[in-house]
C-alpha positions in Angstrom: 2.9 10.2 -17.4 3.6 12.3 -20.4 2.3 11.6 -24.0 4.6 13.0 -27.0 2.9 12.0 -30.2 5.6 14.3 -32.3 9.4 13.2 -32.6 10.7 14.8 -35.2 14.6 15.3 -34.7 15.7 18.8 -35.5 18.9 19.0 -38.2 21.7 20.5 -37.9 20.7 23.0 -40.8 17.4 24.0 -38.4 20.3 24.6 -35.2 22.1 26.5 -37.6 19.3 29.0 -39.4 17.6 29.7 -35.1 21.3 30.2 -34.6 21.4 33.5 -36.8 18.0 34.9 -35.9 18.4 38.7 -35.5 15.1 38.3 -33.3 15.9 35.2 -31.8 15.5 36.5 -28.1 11.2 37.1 -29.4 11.0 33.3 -28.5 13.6 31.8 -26.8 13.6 29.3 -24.0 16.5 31.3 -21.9 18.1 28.6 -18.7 19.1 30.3 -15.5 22.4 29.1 -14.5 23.3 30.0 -10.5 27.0 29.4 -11.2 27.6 28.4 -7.1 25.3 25.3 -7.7 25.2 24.3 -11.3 28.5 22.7 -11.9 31.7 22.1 -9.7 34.6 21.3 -12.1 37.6 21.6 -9.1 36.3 19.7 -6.4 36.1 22.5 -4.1 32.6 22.1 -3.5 31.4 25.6 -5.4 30.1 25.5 -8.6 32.3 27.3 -11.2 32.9 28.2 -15.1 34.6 24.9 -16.0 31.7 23.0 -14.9 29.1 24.4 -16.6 31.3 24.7 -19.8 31.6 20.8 -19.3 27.8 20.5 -19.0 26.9 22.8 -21.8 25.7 19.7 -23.8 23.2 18.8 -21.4 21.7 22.3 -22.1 21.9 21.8 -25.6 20.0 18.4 -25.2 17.6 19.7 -23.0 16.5 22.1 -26.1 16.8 25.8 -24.6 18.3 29.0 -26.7 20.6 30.5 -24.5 21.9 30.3 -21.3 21.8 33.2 -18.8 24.7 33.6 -15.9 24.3 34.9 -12.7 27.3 37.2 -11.6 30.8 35.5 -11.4 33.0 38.4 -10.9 35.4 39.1 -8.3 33.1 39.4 -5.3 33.7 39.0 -1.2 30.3 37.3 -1.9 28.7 39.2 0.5 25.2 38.9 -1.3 26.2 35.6 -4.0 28.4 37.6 -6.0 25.7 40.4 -6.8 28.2 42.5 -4.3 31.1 43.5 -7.3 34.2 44.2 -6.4 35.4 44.0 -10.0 33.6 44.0 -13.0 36.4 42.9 -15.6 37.4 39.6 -13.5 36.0 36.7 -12.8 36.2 35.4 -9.2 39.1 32.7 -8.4 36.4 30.4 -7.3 34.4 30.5 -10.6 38.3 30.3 -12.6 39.4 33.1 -14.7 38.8 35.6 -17.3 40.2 32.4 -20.1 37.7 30.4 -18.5 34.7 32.7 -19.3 36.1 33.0 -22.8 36.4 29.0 -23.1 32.6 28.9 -21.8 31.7 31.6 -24.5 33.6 29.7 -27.5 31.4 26.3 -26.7 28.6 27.6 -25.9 28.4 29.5 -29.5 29.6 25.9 -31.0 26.7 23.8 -29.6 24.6 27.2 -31.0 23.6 28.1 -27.6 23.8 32.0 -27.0 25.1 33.5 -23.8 23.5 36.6 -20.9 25.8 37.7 -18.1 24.4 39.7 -15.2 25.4 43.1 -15.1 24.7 44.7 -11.2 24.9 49.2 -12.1 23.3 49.9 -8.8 25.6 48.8 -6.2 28.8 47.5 -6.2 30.9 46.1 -3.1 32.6 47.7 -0.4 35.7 46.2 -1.8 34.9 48.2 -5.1 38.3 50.4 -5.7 35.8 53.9 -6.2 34.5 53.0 -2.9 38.0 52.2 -0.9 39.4 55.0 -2.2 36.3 57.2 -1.1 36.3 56.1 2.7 40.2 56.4 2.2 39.9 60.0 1.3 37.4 61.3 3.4 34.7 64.1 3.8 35.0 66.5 0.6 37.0 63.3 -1.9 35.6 64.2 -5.4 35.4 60.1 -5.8 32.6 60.1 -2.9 30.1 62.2 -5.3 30.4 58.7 -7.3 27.8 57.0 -4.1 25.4 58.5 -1.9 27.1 60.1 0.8 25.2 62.3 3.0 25.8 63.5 6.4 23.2 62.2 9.2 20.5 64.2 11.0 19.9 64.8 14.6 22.0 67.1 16.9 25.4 65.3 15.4 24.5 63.5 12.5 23.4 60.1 14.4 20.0 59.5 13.1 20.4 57.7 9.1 19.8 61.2 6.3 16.3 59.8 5.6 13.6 57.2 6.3 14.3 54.5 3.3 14.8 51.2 4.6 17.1 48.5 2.8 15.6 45.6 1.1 17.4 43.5 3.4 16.2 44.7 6.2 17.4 47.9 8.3 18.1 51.2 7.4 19.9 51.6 3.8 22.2 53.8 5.5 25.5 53.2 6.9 27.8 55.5 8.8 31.5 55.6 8.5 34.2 56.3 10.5 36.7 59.3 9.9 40.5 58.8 9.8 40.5 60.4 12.9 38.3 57.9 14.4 34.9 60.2 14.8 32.2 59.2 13.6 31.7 60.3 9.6 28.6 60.9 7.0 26.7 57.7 5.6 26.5 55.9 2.4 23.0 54.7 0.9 22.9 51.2 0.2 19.1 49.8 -1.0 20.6 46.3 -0.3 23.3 44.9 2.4 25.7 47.3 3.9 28.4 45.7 2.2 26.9 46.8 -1.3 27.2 50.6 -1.8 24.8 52.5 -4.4 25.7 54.1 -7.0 25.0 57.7 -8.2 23.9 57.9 -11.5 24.2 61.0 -11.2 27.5 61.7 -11.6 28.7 61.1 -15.4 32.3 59.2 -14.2 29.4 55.8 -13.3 27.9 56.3 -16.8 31.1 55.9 -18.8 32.5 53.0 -16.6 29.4 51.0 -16.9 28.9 52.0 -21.5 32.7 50.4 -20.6 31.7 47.4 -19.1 29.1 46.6 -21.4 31.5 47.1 -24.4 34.1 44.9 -22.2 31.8 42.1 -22.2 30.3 41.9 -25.5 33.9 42.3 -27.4 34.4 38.8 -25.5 31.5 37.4 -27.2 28.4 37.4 -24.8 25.1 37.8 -26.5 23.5 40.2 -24.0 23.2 41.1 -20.2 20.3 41.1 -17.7 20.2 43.9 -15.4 19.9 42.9 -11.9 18.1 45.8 -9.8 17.6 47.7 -13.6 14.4 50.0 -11.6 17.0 51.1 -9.2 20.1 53.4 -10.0 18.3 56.5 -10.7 17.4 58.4 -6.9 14.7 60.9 -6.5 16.0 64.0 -6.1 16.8 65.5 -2.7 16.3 62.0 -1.5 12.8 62.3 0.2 11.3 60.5 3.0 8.8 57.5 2.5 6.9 58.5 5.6 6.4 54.6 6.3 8.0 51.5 8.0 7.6 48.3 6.2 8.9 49.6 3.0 9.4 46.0 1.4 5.4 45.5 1.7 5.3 48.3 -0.8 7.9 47.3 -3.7 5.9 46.3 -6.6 2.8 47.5 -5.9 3.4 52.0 -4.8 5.9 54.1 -6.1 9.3 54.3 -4.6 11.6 57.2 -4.4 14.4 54.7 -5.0 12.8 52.3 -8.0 11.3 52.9 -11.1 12.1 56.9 -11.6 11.9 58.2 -15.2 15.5 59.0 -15.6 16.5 55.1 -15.8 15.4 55.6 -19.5 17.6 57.9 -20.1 20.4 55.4 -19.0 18.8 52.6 -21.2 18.8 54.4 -24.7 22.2 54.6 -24.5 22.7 51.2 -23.6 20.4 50.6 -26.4 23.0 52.5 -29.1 25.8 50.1 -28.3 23.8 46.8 -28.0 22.9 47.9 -31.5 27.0 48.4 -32.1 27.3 45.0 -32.2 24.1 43.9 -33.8 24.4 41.6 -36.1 27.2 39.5 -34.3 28.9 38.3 -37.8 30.0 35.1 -36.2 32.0 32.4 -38.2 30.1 31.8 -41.3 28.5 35.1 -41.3 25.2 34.2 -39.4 23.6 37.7 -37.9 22.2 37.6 -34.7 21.1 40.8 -31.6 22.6 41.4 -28.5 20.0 42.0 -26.2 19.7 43.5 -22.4 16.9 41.8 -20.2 15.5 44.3 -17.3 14.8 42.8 -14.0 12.4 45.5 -13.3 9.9 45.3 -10.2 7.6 48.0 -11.6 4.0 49.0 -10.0 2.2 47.7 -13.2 3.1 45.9 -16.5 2.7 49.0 -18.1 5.0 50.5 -16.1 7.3 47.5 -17.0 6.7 47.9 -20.7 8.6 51.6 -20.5 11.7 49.8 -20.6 11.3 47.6 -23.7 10.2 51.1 -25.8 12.1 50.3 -29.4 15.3 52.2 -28.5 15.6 51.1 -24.9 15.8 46.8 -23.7 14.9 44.3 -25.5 12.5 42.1 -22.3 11.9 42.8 -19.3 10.9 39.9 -16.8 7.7 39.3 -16.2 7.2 38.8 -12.2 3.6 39.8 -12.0 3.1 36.2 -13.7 6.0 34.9 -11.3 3.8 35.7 -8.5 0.6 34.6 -9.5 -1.2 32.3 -7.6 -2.3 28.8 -9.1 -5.7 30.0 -9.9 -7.4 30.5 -13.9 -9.1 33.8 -13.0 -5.8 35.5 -11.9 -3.3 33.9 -14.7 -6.1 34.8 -17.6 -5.8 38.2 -16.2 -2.2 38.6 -15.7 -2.1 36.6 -19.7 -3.7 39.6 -21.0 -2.4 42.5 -19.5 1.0 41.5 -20.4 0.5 40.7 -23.6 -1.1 44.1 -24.3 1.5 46.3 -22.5 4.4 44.6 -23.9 2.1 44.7 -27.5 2.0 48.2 -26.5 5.5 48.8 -27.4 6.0 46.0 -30.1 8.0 44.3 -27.4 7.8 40.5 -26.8 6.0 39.3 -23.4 8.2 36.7 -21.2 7.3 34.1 -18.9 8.6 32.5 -16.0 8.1 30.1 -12.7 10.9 30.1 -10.6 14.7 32.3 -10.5 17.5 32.3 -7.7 15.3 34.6 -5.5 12.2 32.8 -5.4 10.6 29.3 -3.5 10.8 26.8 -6.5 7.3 26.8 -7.9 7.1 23.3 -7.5 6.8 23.9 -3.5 5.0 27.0 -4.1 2.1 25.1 -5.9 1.9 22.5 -3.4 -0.1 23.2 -0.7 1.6 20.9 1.7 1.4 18.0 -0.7 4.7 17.9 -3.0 3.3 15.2 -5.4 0.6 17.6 -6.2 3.0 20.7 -6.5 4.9 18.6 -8.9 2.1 18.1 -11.3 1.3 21.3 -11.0 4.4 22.7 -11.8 4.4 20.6 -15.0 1.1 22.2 -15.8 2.2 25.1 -15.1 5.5 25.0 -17.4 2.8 23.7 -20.3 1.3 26.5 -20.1 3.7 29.1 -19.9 5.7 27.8 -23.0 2.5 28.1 -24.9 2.4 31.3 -24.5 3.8 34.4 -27.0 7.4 35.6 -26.2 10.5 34.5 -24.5 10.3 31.7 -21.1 12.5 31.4 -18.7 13.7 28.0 -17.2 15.5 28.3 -13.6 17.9 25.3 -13.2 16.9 22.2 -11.8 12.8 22.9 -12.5 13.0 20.6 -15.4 14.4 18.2 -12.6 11.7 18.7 -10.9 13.4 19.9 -7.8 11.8 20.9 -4.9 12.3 23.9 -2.1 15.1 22.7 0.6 13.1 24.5 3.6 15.0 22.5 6.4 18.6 23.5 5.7 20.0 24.3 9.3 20.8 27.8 10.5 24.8 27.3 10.4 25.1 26.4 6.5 22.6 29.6 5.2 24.6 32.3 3.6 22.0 34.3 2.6 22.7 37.8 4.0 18.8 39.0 4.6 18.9 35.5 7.0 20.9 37.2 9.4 19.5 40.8 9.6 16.3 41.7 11.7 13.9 42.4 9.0 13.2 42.7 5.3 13.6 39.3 3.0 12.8 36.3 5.1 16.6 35.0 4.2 15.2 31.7 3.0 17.0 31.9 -0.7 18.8 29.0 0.1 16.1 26.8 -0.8 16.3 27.5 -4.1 20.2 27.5 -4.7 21.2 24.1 -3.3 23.8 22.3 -5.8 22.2 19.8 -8.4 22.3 16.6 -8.1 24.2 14.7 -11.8 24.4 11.5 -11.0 25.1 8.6 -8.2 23.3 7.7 -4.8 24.7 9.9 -2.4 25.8 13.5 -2.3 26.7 15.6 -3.9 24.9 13.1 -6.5 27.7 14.3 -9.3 28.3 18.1 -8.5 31.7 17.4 -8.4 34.3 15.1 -9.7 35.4 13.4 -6.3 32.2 10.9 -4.9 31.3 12.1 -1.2 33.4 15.3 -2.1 31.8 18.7 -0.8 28.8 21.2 -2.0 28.6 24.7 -0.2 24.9 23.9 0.5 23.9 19.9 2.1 21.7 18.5 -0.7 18.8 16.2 0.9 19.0 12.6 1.0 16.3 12.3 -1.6 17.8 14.0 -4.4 19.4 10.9 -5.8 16.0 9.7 -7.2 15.9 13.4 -9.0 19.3 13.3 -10.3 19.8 14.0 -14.4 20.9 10.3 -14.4 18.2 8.5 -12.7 15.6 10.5 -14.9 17.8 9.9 -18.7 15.1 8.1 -20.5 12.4 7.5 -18.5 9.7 8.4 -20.1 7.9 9.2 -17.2 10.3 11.3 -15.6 10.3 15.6 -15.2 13.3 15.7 -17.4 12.0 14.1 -20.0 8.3 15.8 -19.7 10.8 18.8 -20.4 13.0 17.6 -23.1 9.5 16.8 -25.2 7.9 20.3 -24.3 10.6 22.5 -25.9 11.0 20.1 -28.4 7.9 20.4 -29.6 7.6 23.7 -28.8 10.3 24.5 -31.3 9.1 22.4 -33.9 5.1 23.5 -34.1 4.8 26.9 -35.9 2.2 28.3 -33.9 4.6 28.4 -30.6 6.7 30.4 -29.8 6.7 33.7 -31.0 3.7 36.5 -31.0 2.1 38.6 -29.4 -1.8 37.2 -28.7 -3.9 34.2 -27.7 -7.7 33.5 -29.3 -9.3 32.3 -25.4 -11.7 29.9 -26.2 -15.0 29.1 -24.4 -14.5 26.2 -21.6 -15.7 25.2 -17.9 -15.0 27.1 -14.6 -11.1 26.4 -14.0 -9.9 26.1 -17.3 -7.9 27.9 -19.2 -8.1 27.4 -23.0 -6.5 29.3 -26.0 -5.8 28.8 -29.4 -2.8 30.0 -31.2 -2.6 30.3 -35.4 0.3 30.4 -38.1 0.1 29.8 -41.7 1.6 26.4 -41.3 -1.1 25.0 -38.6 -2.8 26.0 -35.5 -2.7 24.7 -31.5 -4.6 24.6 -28.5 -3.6 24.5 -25.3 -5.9 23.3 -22.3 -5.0 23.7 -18.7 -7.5 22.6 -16.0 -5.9 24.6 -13.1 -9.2 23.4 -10.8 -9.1 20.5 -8.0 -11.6 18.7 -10.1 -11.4 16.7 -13.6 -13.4 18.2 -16.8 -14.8 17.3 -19.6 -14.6 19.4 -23.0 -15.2 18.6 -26.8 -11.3 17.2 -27.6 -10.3 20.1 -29.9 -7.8 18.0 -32.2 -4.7 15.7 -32.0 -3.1 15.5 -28.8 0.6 16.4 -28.7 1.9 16.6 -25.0 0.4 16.3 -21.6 2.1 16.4 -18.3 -0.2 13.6 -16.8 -2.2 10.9 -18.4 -5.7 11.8 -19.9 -8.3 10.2 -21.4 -10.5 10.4 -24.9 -13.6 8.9 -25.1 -14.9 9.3 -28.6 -15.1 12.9 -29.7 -14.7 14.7 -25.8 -11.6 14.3 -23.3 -11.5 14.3 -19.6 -8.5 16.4 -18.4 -7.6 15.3 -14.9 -7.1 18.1 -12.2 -4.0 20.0 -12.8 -3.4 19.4 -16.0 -2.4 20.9 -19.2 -2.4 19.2 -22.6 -1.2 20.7 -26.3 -3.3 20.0 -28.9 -2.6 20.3 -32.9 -5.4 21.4 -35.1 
């Protein structure tokens, strides 16, 4: 169980003055919504805009700052809307461009802020540059705007170099001439179906300055930038000299990710976001418009180059993501993020789980989902007491767990059905929520027994939102009182260090000041319980603990907030 011993309501004055923060993105709790499996308002069985508008006071309730979108623009869907087709529409199954206004407009009124993806290194097949460029040929002025290249070998068969797709394959396709012989090839880092860019040319810089002012004239409060260590080639386009490319992402440098000239880009990014900074909303209340790098860098530091003053504002933080349950490894991870993104006066961020990733609930557990559940809610203690901005995926604070038995015919992951690369599980993680009822799909849409693109499991109806309102006992709730709290204890939230305190093998233990008070957070991240000296009032815990005169015994897997 979960112990709150602070339920102070917030007023509508305190909504209002986080509301018109100019740094307000330094320590907000930011929700992932998939827009596929959040919300179907239709019935059609796909999650779209009018159902998360319709949900947005669940998100209010739930206490989080902002609400980040993954893509809804018109899309074949090749790779879950990340292949664009169009990025000035919305897809017909999300609804339309009104719709994305509407979701805007109500999300500013219940003084939650919105991100929208933006994708700059690919686009679809179906992308208009791109038709016209296979339309046009060999020598079409439009084709410089991608990666053509003719092939090697004794008539161009073999791909122009060694670099191998994320997905799996070569990231080289070859087209077809008009005359039906076979033509150069495009680059694509991802599925066939999702053409890269060249930032190169200066025609993709001013469409994508024009995008970002498209968007943020409707109101959105910034974008995170899916693939935002791609774009930017090396020059001549040089082999790897390796297989098994995807072993090295994150960890070597890439001729593909992570070159200098991506900064270039971002500073002038920067100059616009800063355009429209402060938003004077209704009532005059100033607030940033940020851009959020998903950046898969070979170090923090290298991570950190992005959030340089006149470049993004956070960059996500996947080194954390990808740490293992273990005190010796997150301690480390703590600090070196903290000082590269200190480096830089940029904010650190933290986060568990995204629409890429096995849910960290399953991750955690080791076979045994009771114990990856409480570790997961030891886990989220301990990553919203840390300095700088969290991330929530949807459905964590449900408490959901990986679907890892979906059958083969219902996966639409594209790295599922290609030879190598991802292990095409994202699925999992992207199966519709479950509202409310006892059988699917438990609420996602309006019709009982109606349709969800993914089969949610049987068990889901003792995780929906409405079997956990008001239990006290229940994930949702745990969350509901950690980012209340959070908000309301001055020493969370925002920053830049921890004081690490002295405590047994396995636990982690840090103190965190402000003028107004001081907190300590404990998490026993060993298989075993502890005893320490109890270092002040208890405010939360995500499992039950006990106090016997001046020491407390923290259970295994547990974290608990304290107030000095």
């Amino acid at each position: 169980m979960s112990q709150h011993l602070t339920d102070a309501p917030r007023s509508a004055a305190d909504n209002a003055a986080d509301a018109g923060r100019r740094d307000w993105w330094r320590d907000a709790v930011i929700y992932q919504v998939y827009p596929r499996s959040f919300a179907d308002g239709n019935g059609d069985g796909m999650g779209d805009l009018p159902g998360i508008t319709a949900r947005l006071p669940y998100l209010r309730a739930l206490g989080v700052d902002a609400v980040w979108l993954s893509p809804f623009y018109a899309s074949p869907q090749a790779d879950g809307g990340y292949d664009v087709a169009d990025y000035r529409a919305v897809d017909p199954m999300f609804g339309t461009l009104t719709d994305a206004d509407d979701l805007v407009r109500a999300a500013h009124a219940l003084d939650l802020r919105v991100i929208v993806d933006v994708v700059p290194n690919h686009c679809s097949d179906q992308h208009e540059w791109f038709k016209q460029a296979l339309r046009e040929g060999p020598g079409s002025p439009i084709r410089e705007r991608f990666h053509f290249r003719p092939g090697k070998g004794d008539s161009g068969e073999l791909p122009p170099n060694d670099w191998e797709s994320i997905f799996g394959g070569p990231a080289w396709t070859r087209t077809v001439n008009a005359d039906g012989a076979p033509g150069d090839w495009y680059l694509h880092l991802f599925a066939p179906e999702q053409p890269d860019f060249n930032w190169d040319h200066p025609a993709v810089h001013d469409e994508f300055r024009s995008i970002l002012r498209f968007w943020l004239d409707l109101g959105i409060d910034g974008f995170r930038i899916d693939v935002a260590h791609g774009m930017v080639k090396a020059a001549g386009l040089p082999d790897i000299g390796s297989h098994e490319q995807l072993k090295l992402l994150g960890t070597a440098s890439m001729p593909y990710f992570d070159q200098d000239g991506v900064h270039e880009i971002y500073r002038s990014w920067r100059k616009i976001l800063d355009e429209y900074s402060p938003d004077l909303r209704p009532g005059g209340a100033p607030s940033d418009r940020i851009a959020v790098a998903e950046a898969w860098t070979p170090t923090v530091e290298r991570s950190a180059l992005y959030l340089r003053p006149d470049e993004l504002h956070q960059a996500f933080n996947f080194e954390y993501l990808t740490s293992g349950w273990d005190a010796t490894v997150l301690r480390r991870v703590i600090d070196t993020s903290l000082a590269a993104m200190g480096s830089v006066g940029a904010p650190a961020t933290w986060v568990l789980s995204n629409h890429d990733v096995v849910r960290h609930s399953t991750r955690f557990a080791d076979g045994d989902q009771a114990l990856g559940l409480r570790r997961a809610r030891a886990a989220t203690l301990l990553m919203l007491a840390l300095p700088g901005s969290a991330y929530l995926y949807q459905g964590e604070e449900l408490g959901l767990p990986e679907v890892t038995d979906l059958p083969d015919e219902v996966r639409q992951d594209p790295a599922f059905f290609r030879n190598a690369g991802q292990d095409g599980t994202r699925d999992g993680c992207r199966v519709p929520l479950p509202w409310s009822g006892t059988r699917a799909p438990y609420g996602f849409g309006p019709v009982e027994g109606g349709p969800s693109w993914l089969p949610q499991p049987d068990a889901w109806a003792g995780l929906s939102v409405e079997a956990q309102q008001g239990d006290p006992a229940s994930t949702l709730e745990f969350y509901r009182e950690a980012l209340a709290v959070r908000r309301e204890h001055p020493a969370l939230g925002a920053g830049s260090e921890v004081t690490w305190l002295a405590a047994p093998e396995g636990v982690l233990a840090f103190r965190r000041d402000s003028a107004e008070g001081s907190f300590v957070c404990t998490a026993n991240v060993g298989g075993t319980p502890v005893t320490i000296p109890a270092p002040g009032r208890a405010l939360l815990s995500g499992a039950g603990f006990t106090v016997d005169g001046a020491d407390a015994v923290i259970p295994a897997d547990t974290t608990i907030w304290w107030a000095i």
